[in-house]
FIPA-192211 format. One record per residue (C-alpha): x, y negated, z negated. Coordinates in nm, 2 decimals. Each point is the difference from the previous one (the first is absolute). Last residue first. Example, Ala and Ser with C-alpha at 12.3 -4.5 7.8 and 13.67 -1.06 7.14 Angstrom:
[pt [1.37, 0.11, -0.71]];
[pt [-0.14, 0.34, -0.07]];
This chain:
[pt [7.84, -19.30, -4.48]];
[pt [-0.02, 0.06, -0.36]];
[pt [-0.36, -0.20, 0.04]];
[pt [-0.10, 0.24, 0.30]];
[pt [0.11, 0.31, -0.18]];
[pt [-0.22, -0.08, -0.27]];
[pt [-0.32, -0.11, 0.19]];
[pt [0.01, 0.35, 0.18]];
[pt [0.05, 0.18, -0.33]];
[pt [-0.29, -0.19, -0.14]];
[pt [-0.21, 0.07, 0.33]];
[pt [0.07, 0.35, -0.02]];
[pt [-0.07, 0.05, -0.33]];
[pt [-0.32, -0.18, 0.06]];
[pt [-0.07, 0.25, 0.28]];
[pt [0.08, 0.32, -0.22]];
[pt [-0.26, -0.14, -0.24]];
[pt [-0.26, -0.06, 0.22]];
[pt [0.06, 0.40, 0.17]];
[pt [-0.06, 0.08, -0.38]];
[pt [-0.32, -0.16, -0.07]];
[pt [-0.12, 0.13, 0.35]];
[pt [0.11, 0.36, -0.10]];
[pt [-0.18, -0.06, -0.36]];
[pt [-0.33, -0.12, 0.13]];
[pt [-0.01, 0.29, 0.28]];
[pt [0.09, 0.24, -0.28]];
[pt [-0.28, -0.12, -0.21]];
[pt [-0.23, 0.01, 0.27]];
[pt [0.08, 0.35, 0.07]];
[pt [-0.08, 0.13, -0.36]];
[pt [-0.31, -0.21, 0.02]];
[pt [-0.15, 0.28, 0.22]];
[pt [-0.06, -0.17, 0.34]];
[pt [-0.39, -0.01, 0.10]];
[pt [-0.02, -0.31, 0.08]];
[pt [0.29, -0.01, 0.22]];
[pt [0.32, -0.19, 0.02]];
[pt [0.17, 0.13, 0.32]];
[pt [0.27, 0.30, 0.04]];
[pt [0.30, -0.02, -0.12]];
[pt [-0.06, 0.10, -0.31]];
[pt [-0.16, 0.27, 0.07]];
[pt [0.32, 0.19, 0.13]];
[pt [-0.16, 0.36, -0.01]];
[pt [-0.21, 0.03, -0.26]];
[pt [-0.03, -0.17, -0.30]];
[pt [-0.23, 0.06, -0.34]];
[pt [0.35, -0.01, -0.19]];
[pt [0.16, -0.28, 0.15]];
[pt [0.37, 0.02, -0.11]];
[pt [0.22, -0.27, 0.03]];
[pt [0.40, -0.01, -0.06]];
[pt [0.17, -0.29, 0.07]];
[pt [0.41, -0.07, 0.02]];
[pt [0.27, -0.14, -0.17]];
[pt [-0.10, 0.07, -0.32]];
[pt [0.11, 0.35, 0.06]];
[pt [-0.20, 0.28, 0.09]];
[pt [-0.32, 0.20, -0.22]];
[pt [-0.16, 0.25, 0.21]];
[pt [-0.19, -0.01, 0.30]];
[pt [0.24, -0.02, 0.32]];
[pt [-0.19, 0.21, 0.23]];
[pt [0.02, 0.36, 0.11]];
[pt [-0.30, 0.07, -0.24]];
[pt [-0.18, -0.30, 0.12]];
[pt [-0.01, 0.16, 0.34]];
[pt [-0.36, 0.21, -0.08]];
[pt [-0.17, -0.33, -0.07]];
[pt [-0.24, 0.04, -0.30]];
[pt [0.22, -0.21, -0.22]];
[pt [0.10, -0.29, 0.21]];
[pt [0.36, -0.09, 0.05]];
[pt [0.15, -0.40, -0.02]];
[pt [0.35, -0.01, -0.02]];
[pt [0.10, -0.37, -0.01]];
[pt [0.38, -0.07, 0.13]];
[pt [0.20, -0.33, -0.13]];
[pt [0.31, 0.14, -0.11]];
[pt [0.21, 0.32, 0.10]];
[pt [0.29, 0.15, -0.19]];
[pt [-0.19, 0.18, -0.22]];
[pt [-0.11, 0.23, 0.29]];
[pt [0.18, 0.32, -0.02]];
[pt [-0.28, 0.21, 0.06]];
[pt [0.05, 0.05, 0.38]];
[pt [0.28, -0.23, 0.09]];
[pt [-0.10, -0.14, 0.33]];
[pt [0.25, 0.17, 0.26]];
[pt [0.08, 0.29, -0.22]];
[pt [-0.32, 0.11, -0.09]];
[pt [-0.16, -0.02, 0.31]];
[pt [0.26, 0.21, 0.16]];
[pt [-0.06, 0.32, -0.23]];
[pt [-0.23, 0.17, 0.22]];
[pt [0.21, -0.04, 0.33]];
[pt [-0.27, 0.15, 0.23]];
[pt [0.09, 0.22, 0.31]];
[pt [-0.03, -0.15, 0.38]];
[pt [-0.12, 0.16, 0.35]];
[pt [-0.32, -0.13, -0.05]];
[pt [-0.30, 0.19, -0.04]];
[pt [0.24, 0.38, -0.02]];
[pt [0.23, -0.17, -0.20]];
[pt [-0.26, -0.16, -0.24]];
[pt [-0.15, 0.34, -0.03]];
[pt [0.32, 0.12, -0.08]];
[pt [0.08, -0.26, -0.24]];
[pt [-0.32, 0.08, -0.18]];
[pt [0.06, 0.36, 0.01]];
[pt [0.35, -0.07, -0.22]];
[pt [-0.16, -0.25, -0.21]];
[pt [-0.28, 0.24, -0.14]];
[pt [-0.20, -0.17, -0.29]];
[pt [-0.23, 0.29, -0.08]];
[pt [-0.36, 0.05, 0.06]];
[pt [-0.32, 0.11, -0.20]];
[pt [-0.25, -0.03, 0.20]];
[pt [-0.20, -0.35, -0.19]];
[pt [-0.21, -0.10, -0.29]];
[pt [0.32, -0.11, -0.25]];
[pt [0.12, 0.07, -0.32]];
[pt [-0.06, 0.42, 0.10]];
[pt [0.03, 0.00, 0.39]];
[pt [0.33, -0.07, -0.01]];
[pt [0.07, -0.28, 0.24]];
[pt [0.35, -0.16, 0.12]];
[pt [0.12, -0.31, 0.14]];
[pt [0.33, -0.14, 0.10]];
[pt [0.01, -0.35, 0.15]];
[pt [0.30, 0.00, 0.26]];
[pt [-0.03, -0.35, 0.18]];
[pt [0.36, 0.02, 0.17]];
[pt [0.00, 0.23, 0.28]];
[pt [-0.32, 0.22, 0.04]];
[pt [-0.21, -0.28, -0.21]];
[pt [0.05, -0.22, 0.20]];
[pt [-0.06, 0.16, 0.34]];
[pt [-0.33, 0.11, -0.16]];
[pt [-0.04, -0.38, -0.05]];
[pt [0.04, -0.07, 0.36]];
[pt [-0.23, 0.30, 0.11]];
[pt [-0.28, -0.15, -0.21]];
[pt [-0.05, -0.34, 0.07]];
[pt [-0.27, -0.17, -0.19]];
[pt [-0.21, -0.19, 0.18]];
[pt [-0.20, 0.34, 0.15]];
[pt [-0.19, -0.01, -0.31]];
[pt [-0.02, 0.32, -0.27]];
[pt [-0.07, 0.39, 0.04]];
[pt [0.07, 0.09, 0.32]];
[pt [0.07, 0.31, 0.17]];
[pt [-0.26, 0.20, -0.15]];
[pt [-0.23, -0.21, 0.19]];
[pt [-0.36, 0.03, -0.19]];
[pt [-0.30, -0.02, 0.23]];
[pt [-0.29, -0.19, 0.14]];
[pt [0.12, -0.34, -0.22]];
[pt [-0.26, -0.29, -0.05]];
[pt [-0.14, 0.07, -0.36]];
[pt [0.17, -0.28, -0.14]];
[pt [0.19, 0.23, -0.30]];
[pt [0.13, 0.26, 0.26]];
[pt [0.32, 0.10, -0.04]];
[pt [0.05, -0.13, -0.37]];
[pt [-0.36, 0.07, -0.12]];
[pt [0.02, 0.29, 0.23]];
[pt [0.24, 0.19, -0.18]];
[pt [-0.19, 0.04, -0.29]];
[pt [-0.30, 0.12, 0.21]];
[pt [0.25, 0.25, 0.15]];
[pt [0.12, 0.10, -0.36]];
[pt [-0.34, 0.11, -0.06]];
[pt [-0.04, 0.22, 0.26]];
[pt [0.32, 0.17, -0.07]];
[pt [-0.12, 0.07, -0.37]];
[pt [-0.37, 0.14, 0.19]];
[pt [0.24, 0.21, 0.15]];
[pt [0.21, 0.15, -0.19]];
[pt [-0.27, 0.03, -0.34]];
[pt [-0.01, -0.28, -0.22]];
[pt [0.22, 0.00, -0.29]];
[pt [0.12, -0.28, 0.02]];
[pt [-0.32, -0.20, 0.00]];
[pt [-0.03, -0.35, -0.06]];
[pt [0.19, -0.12, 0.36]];
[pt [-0.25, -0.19, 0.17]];
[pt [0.02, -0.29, -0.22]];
[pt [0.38, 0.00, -0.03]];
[pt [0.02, -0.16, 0.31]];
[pt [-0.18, -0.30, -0.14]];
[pt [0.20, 0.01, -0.28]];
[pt [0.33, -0.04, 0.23]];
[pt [-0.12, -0.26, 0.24]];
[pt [-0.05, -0.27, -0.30]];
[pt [-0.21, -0.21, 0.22]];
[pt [-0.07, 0.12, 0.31]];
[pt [0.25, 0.10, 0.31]];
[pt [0.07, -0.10, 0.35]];
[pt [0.34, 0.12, 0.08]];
[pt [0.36, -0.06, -0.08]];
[pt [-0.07, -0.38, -0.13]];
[pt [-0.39, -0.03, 0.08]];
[pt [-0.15, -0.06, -0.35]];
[pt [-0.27, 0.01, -0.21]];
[pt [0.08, -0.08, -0.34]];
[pt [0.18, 0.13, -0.35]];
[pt [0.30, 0.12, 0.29]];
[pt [0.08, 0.38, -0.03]];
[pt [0.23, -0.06, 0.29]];
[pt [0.29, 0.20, -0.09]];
[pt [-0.26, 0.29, -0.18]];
[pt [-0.15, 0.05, 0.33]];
[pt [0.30, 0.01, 0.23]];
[pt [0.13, 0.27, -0.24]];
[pt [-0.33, 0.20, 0.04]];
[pt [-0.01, -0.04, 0.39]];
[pt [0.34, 0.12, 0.01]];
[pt [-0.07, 0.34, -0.13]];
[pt [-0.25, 0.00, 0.18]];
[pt [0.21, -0.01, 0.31]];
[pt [0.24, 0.22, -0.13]];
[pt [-0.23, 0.28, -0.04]];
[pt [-0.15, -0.05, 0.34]];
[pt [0.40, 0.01, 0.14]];
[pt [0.01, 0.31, -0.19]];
[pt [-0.37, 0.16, 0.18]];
[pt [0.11, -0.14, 0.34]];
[pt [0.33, 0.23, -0.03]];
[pt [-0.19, 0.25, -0.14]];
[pt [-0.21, 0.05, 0.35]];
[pt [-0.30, -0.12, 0.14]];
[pt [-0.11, -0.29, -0.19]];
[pt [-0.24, -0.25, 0.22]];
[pt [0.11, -0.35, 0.15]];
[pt [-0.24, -0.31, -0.10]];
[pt [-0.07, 0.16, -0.33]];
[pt [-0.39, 0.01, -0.11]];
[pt [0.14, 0.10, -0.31]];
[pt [-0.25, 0.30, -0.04]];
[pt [0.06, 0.09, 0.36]];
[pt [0.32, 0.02, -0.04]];
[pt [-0.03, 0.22, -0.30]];
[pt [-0.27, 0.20, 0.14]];
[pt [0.21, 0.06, 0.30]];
[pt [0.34, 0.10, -0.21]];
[pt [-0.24, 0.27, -0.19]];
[pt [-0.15, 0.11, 0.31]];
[pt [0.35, 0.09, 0.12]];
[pt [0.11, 0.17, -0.33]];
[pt [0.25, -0.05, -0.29]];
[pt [-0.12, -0.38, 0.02]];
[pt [-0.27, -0.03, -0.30]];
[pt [0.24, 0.23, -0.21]];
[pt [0.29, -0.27, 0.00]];
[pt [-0.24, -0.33, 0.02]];
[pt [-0.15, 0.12, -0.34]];
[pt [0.38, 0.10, -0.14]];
[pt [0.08, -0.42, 0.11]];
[pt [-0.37, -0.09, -0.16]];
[pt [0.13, 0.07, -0.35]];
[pt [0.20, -0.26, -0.08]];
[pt [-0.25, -0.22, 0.18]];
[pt [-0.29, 0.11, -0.23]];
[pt [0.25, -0.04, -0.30]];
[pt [0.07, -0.35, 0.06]];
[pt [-0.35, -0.11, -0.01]];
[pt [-0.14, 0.23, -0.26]];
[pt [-0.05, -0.28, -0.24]];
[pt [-0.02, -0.29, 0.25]];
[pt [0.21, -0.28, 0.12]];
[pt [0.26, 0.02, -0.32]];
[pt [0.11, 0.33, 0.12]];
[pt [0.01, -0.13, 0.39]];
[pt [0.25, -0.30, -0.16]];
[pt [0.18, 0.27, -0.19]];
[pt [0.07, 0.25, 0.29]];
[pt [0.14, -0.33, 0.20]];
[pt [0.23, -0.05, -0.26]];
[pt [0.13, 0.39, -0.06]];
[pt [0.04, -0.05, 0.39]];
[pt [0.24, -0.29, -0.02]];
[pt [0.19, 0.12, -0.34]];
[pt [0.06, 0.35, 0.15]];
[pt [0.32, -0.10, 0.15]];
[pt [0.17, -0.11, -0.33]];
[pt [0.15, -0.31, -0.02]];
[pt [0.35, -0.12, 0.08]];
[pt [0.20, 0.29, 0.12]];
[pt [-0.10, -0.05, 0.35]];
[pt [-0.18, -0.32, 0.05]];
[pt [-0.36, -0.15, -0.09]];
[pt [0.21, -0.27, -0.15]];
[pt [-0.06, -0.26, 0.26]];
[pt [-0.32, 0.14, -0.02]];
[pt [-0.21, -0.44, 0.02]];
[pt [-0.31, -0.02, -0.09]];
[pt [0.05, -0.38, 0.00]];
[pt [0.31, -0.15, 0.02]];
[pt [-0.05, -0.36, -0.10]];
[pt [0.37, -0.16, 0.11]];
[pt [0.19, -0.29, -0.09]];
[pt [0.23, -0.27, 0.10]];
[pt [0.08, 0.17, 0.36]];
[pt [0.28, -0.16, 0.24]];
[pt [0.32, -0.03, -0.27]];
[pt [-0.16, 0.33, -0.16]];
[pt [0.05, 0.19, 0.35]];
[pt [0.06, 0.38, -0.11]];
[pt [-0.20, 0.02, -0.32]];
[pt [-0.32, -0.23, 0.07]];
[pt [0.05, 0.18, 0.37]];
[pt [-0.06, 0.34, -0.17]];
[pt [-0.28, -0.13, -0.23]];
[pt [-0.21, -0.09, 0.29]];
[pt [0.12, 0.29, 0.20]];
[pt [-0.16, 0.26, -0.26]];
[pt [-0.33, -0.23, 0.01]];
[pt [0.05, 0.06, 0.37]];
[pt [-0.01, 0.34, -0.06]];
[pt [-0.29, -0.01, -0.22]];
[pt [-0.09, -0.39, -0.02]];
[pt [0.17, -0.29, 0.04]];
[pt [0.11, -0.38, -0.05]];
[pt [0.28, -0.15, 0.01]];
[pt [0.05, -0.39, -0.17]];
[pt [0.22, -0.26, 0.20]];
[pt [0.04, -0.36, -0.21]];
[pt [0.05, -0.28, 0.26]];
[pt [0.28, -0.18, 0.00]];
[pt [0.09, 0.03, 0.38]];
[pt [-0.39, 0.04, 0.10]];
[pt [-0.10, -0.41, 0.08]];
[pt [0.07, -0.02, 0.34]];
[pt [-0.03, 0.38, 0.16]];
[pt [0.26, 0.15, 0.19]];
[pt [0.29, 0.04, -0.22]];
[pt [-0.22, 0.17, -0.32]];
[pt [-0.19, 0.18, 0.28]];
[pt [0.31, 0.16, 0.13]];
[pt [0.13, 0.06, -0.32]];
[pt [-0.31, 0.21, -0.14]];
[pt [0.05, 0.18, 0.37]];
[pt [0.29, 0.10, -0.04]];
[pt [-0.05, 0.15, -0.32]];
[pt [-0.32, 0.18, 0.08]];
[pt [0.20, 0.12, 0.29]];
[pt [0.27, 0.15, -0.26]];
[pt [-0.23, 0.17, -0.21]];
[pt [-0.16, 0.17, 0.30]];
[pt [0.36, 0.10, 0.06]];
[pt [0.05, 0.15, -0.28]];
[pt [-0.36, 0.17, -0.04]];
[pt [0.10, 0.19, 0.31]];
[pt [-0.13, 0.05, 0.34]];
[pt [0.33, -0.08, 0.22]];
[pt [0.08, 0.40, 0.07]];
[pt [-0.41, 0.02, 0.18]];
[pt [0.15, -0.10, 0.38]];
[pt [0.27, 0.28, -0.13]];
[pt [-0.20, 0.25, -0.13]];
[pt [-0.26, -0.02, 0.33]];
[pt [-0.27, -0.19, 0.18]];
[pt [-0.15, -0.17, -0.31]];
[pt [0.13, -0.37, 0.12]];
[pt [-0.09, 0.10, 0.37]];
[pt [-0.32, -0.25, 0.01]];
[pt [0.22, -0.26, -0.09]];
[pt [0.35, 0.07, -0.12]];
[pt [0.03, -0.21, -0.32]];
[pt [-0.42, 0.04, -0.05]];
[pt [-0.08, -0.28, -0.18]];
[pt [-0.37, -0.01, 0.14]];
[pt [-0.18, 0.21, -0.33]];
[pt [0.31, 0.21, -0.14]];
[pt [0.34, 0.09, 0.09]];
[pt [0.10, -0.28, -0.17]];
[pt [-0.20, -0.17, -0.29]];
[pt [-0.19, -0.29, 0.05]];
[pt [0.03, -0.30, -0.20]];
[pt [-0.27, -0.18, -0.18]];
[pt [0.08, -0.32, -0.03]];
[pt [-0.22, -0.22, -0.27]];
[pt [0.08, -0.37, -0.10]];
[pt [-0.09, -0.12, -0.37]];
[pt [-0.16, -0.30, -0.19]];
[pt [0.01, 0.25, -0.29]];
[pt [-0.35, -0.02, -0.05]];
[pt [-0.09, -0.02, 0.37]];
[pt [0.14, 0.37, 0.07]];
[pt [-0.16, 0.17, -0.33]];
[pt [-0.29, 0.14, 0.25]];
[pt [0.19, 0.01, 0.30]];
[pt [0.29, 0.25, -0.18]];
[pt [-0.23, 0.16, -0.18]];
[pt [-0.24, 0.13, 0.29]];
[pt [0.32, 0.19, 0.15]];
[pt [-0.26, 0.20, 0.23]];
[pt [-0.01, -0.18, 0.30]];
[pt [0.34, -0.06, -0.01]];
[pt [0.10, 0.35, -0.03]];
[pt [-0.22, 0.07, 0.32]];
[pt [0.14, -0.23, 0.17]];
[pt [0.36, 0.07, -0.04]];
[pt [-0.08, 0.38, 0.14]];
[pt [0.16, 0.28, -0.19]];
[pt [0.22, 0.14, -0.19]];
[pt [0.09, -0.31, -0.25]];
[pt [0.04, -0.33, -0.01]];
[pt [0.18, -0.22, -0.21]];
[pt [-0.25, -0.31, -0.06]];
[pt [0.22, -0.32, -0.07]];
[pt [-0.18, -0.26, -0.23]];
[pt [0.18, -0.29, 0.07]];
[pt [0.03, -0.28, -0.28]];
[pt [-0.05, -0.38, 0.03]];
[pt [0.32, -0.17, 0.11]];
[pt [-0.16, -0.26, 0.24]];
[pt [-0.35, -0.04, -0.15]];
[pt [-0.33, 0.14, 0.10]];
[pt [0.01, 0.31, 0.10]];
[pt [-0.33, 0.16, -0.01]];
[pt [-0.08, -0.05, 0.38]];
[pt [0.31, 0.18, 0.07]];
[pt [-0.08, 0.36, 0.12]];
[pt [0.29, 0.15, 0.17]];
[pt [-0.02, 0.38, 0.18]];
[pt [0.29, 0.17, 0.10]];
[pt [0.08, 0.22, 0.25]];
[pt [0.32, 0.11, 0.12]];
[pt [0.16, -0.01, 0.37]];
[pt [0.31, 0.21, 0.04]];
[pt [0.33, -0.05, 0.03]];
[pt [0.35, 0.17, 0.15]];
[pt [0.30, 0.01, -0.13]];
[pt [0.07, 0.38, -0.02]];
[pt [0.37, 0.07, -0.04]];
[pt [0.02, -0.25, -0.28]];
[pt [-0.11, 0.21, -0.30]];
[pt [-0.23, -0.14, -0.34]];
[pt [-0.27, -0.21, 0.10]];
[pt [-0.09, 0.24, 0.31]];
[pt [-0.28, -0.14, 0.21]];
[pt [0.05, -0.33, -0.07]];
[pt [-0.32, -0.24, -0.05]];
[pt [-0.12, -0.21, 0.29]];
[pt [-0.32, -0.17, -0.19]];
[pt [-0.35, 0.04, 0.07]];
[pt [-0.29, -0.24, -0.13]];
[pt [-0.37, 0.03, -0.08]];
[pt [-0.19, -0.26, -0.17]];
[pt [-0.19, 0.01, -0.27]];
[pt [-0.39, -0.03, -0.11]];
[pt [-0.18, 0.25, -0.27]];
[pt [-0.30, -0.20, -0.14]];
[pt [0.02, 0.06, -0.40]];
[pt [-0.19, 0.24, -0.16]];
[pt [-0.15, -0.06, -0.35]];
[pt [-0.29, 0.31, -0.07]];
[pt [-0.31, -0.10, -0.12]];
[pt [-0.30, 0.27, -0.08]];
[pt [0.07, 0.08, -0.39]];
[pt [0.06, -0.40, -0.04]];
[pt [0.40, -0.06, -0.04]];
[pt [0.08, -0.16, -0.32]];
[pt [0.04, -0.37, -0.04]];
[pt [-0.37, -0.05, -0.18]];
[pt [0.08, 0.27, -0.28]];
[pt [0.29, -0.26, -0.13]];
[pt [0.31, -0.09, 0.06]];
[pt [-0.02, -0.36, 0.06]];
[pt [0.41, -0.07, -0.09]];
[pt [-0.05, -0.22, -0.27]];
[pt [-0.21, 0.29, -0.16]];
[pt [0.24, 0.21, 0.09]];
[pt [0.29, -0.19, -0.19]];
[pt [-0.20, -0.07, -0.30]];
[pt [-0.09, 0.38, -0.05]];
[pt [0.39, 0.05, 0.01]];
[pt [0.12, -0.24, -0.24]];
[pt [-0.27, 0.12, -0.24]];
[pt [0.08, 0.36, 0.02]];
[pt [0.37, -0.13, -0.07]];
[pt [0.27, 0.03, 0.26]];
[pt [0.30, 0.24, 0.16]];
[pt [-0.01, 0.34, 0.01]];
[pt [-0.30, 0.12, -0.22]];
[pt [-0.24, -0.25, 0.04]];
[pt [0.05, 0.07, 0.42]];
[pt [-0.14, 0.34, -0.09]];
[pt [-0.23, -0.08, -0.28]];
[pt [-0.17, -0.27, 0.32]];
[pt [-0.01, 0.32, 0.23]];
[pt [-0.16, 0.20, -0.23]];
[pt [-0.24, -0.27, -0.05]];
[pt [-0.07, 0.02, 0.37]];
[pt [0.08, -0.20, 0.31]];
[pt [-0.10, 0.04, 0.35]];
[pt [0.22, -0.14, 0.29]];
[pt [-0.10, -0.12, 0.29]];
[pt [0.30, -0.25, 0.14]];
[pt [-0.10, -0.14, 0.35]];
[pt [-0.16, -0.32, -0.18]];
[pt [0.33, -0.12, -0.15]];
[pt [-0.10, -0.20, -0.30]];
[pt [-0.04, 0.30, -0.24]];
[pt [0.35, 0.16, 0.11]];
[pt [0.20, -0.34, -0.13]];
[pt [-0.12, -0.04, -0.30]];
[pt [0.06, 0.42, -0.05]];
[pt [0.35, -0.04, 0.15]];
[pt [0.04, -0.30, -0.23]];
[pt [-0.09, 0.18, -0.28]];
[pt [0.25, 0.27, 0.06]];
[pt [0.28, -0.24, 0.11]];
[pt [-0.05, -0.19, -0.35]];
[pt [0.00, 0.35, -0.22]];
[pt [0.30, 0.13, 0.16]];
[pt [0.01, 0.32, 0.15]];
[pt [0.27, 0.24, -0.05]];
[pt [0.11, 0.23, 0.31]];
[pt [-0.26, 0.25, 0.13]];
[pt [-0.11, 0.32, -0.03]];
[pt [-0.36, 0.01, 0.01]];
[pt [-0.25, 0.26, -0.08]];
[pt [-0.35, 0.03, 0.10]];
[pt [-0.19, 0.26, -0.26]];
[pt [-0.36, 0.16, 0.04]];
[pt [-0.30, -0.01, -0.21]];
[pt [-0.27, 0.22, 0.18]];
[pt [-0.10, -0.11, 0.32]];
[pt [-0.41, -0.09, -0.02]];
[pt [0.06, -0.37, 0.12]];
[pt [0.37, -0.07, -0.07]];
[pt [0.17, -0.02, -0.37]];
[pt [0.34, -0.14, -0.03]];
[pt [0.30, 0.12, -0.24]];
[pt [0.34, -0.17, 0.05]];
[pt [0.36, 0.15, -0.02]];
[pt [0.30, -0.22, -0.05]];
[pt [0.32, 0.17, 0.13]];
């Protein structure tokens, strides 16, 4: 584990660590060499950085010399109002993909989505970068996978982004694919596995030039998850995998169930001095606000909501929808404006947390100002009439699919306190889950399948996977961040939110997410030369 200090803006000293096999001092340099004269690489060096690299491999002098031949200097960084985009352009193609992978009785297909972007590709045998998508529409993913466009030309390589099923247009059953149990029984990470792996092959034998190409996943959150997952199931098919903020261990009897809200309470805590504690004490406000009939109308009227309060029912599924907002928040705590779950300013969270100063505000002046904070993520452009309590992010994700998911085989336990964290206290109830599940559904969870079918934290046996997290994102604490074996990549990004590393180079990125860009390139290079060596190998014993 090699740890290294950095210094951003008016952050205090912070530490990115990296757990990563040795590093010789000739592939180091030429990384560096080889960074500088690629324009799409920003990256910002300090002389913290250069004692870092001193340290594992070369000489002070050694390393000066090799970012000086590689241009590195103030003239290379971003300019406070450039941002690097690239022009998003791809086409959009289906393939039949079986319905059930794993039975015979049902043999029927259905029409997946998948977008290819090739203008990058260069070469017969350059690499594929192959997005695993997630909940949601393709689309959407794509259009917010900046990293993959912007390193896309470096490493000569094609994009797909594949479309998960039961999501977007790959519905298996059309517009009856949420009907009932039994339309929804083929909606597993299994078998999404499995049409990522069918398709991978189909491309390979379909376009000239693929067979010997290197394929590298890509994800984040759940599809980070199924990133990893297909590195592990499908190695012949998938040379490596960047996972990024990716639970696969936020499972029962693997971390604590607190850890996701303890995160979130942190992140608010950081925000503002009486952040936190103005929302942990806004759930007793809401409580006597809401013991009468006037009391429900001011509230309503307070939030402008869309659909008043009228009963205690309304008044729970109130609470819940803050509670949601607050966790949305401190995912997407991006260092820039952005437009990912909702339109948002820079640093969301410390904007938020500029309404929220006094805890111990009387009821309803404390309720007031927890509207305002709520606005900023409701209502930052000024255009919304009034907040729908029945919707706290885009309509591109899909919802009812992944609450199908996590009623059979996605069973994340979490649990508050109200004392480490700024929310109702609230225990981990599997039994009421499963009934709620059963009464949505007509299934009950298996909590402990995840962990048998991918190993939980017995990964030593697995190669080539990079496990990126970011340290204000509320799912780090389900993700893989401590040391792991040689074999594998540990990154953690500790002014990151939610996935920001796969998000474009910006400006305004902390360095800590630059390095980690650098670093997952560096190592996607590597696994591609190993590739190619391996490739040559077998050809000449052939």
């Amino acid at each position: 584990m090699i740890a290294l200090l950095y210094q951003s803006g008016s952050h205090e000293t912070e530490k990115l660590q990296i757990a990563s096999p040795v590093v010789s001092p000739t592939q180091l340099l030429v990384s560096f060499r080889a960074m500088g004269s690629t324009s799409r690489t920003v990256f910002s060096i300090e002389f913290r950085f250069i004692q870092f690299i001193s340290l594992i491999c070369c000489t002070p002098v050694e390393v000066l010399a090799a970012f000086s031949q590689a241009h590195l200097s103030s003239h290379n960084f971003f300019s406070p109002n450039a941002e690097l985009k690239n022009v998003i352009n791809y086409k959009t193609y289906y393939f039949d993909q079986q319905i059930d992978h794993f039975g015979f009785a049902e043999d029927s297909t259905f029409k997946q989505r998948y977008l290819v972007a090739d203008y990058h590709w260069h070469y017969a045998g350059g690499p594929i970068l192959f997005y695993t998508g997630n909940e949601g529409d393709i689309t959407w993913f794509c259009n917010n996978t900046g990293f993959m466009w912007d390193v896309a030309e470096e490493l000569g390589a094609m994009l797909v982004f594949a479309e998960h099923r039961y999501y977007g247009e790959s519905l298996p059953f059309r517009d009856q694919s949420y009907r009932d149990a039994k339309t929804l029984n083929f909606l597993t990470s299994e078998q999404a596995l499995a049409d990522f792996a069918a398709l991978i092959k189909h491309l390979k034998k379909t376009i000239p030039g693929t067979q010997n190409s290197s394929v590298i996943a890509i994800g984040g959150s759940y599809g980070g998850m199924l990133a990893a997952w297909l590195r592990m199931k499908y190695p012949y098919l998938v040379t490596g995998a960047l996972a990024s903020s990716a639970p696969i261990w936020q499972f029962e009897g693997l971390v604590d169930c607190g850890i996701f809200y303890k995160i979130v309470t942190d992140d608010f805590t950081k925000g503002g001095k009486e952040c936190s504690e103005s929302i942990r004490k806004s759930w007793k406000a809401i409580d006597n606000v809401t013991t009468t009939v006037d009391g429900l109308k001011w509230l309503s009227e307070t939030f402008h909501l869309c659909s008043p309060l009228t009963s205690k029912e309304d008044v729970a599924s109130f609470k819940s929808w803050l509670s949601e907002t607050w966790v949305n928040l401190a995912m997407v705590n991006y260092p820039y404006e952005a437009n990912f779950l909702q339109p948002l300013p820079a640093w969301p969270v410390e904007v938020v947390c500029k309404f929220l100063k006094d805890s111990k505000s009387e009821d309803k002046k404390l309720l007031q100002n927890i509207f305002l904070a709520a606005s900023i993520y409701y209502n930052y452009t000024g255009n919304v009439e009034c907040l729908n309590t029945s919707q706290t992010a885009t309509g591109s994700l899909g919802y009812i699919g992944w609450y199908y998911q996590a009623c059979t085989e996605m069973v994340m336990p979490m649990c508050s306190d109200g004392i480490s964290d700024m929310f109702e206290p609230q225990q981990w109830d599997l039994k009421a889950f499963s009934d709620e599940c059963y009464k949505q559904f007509g299934v009950r969870p298996r909590p402990d399948w995840v962990t048998t079918a991918y190993g939980g934290k017995n990964i030593s046996s697995y190669s080539n996977i990079i496990f990126s997290n970011g340290g204000l994102d509320p799912w780090s604490g389900g993700g893989v961040t401590t040391p792991v074996p040689e074999s594998l990549v540990v990154i953690m990004i500790p002014e990151g939110a939610h996935h920001l590393d796969l998000r474009y180079n910006s400006a305004y990125d902390p360095k800590s997410v630059l390095i980690a860009r650098y670093l997952e390139v560096w190592y996607m290079k590597l696994w591609i030369k190993e590739d190619s060596i391996k490739l040559k190998s077998e050809s000449y014993t052939n």
